[in-house]
N, C-alpha and C positions, 0 to 999 in steps of 0.2 A: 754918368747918368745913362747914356745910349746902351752900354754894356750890363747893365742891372736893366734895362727897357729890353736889349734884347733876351738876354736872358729867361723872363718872365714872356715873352712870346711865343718862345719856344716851348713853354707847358702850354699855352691858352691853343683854346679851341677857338677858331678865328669867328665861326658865326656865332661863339657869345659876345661877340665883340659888336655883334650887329643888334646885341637887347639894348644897347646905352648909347650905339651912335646913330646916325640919321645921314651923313655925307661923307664921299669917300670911297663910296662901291660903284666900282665898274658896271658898266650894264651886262647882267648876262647874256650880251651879244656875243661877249669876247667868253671865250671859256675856254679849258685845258683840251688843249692838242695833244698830251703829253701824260695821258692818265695816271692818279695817285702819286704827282710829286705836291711837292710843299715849299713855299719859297718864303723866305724872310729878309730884306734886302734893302739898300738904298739905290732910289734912282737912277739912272745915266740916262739923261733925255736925249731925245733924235726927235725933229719936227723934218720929214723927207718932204719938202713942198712940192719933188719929180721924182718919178720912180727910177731913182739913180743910186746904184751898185756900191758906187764911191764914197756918197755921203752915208752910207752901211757901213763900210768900212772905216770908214774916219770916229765913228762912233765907237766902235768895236775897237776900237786903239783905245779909246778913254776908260775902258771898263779895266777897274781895280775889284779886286774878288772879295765877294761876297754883294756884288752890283748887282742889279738890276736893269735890263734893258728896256724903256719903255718908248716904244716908239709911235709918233702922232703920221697918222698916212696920208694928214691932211684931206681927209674924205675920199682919198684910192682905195676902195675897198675893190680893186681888180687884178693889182699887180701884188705878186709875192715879196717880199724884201727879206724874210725869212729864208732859209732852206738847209742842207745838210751840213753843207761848209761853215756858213755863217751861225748855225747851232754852234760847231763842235769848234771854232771859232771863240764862241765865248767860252764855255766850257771850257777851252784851255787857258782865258784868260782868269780861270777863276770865278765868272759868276754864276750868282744864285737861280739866275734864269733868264726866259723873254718876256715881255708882253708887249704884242702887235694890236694899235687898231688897225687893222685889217686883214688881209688874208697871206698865209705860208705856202710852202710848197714842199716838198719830199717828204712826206709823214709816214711813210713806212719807217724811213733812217730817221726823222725827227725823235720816233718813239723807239729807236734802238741804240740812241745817243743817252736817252733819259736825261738829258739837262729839260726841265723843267718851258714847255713853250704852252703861250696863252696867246688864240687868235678869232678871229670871226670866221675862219672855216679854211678848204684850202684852194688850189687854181697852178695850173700848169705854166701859166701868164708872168712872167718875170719881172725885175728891174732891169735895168739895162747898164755899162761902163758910161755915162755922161759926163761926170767929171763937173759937175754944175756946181755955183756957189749960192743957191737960194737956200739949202736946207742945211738948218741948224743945230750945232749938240749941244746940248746943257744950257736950253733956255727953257724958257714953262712953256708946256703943252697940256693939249688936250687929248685925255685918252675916255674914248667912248662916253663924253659928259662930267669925266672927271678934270679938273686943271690941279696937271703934276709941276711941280716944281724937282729939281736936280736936289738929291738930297732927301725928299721925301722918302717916307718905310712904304714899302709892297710889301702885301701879305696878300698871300694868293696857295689854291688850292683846288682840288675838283669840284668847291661848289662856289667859289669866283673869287673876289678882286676885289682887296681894298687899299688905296691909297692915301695916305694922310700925314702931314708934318709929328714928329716924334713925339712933342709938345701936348696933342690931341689926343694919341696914345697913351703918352701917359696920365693922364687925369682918370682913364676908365679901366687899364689894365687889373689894377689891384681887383676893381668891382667882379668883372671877368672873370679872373678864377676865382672868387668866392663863390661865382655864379658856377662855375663846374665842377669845384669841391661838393654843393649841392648833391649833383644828378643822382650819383650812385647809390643814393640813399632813399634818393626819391623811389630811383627806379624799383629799388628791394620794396618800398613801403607799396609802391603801386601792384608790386608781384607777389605781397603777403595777404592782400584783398584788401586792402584799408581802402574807405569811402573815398572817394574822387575828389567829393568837395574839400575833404577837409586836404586832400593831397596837393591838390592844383591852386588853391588860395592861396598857402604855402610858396609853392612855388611860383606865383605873380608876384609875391612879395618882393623875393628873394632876387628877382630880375630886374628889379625897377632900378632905375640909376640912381 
């Protein structure tokens, strides 16, 4: 079922996905660091309760490829837990991308590694080697309002973040691309002069869940 789910992802346009749902978007606090990538992915949660290098790492061991890294800063939105190594880092493990609540660091190499990063901005301010056992992988967090669970789809791109169990996905997928199979038709009948009203009715219809 997940492979026929992702499948059908990978044609949809993520913000029609945003006509049928209502929970599950990121706040556009967090947005791409990492212009014009597209991530389709499962979870690998990190809750860093200190801004500790190690519990990065320990994370970055669990990622199996086509993951998703989403990591909760526990409201540090000052130290980086990101940066060039830790990109290309996953990237070697295979995954699909990052997403930090909070802030990254080396964004010149961030955006010449092009592994896919999603952050609140960036800061020269670090993690440190602590070596602590407060912060946890693979349990639910919180990323910017959202509660990810390990295992949850990310779908993320230059205009944000959405996170949701598979489950939720699939009940609106199919709607979704019937809703972008639409557009192109729309767009010729809007650029052959046809009246507005009768165009945009139409397409309210066409959007409704």
């Amino acid at each position: 079922m997940n492979d026929d789910l992702i499948a059908k992802l990978q044609k949809v346009s993520f913000a029609t996905l945003g006509h049928f749902l209502e929970r599950g978007f990121v706040s556009h606090e967090v947005r791409a660091m990492v212009p014009g990538g597209r991530i389709i992915g499962r979870a690998v949660t990190l809750r860093l309760a200190e801004p500790d290098a190690i519990a990065v790492n320990r994370a970055l061991i669990a990622l199996q490829p086509g993951d998703v890294l989403v990591i909760d800063m526990a409201g540090d939105h000052a130290h980086a837990c990101v940066g060039a190594v830790t990109q290309f880092a996953a990237r070697c493990a295979g995954a699909a991308g990052i997403i930090v609540d909070g802030v990254v660091t080396d964004i010149n190499e961030l955006r010449t590694c092009q592994l896919p990063v999603f952050a609140r901005g960036t800061t020269q301010l670090t993690t440190k080697l602590i070596g602590g056992q407060t912060s946890q992988v693979n349990v639910p967090v919180n990323c910017a309002g959202v509660e990810v669970h390990p295992e949850d789809f990310v779908l993320a791109d230059d205009n944000g973040i959405l996170i949701l169990p598979a489950q939720e996905l699939t009940t609106v997928i199919d709607k979704a691309l019937q809703s972008d199979l639409y557009e192109p038709e729309l767009m010729a009948r809007l650029l052959s002069g046809e009246p507005l009203p009768e165009v945009l009715t139409i397409r309210a219809q066409a959007s409704q869940p």
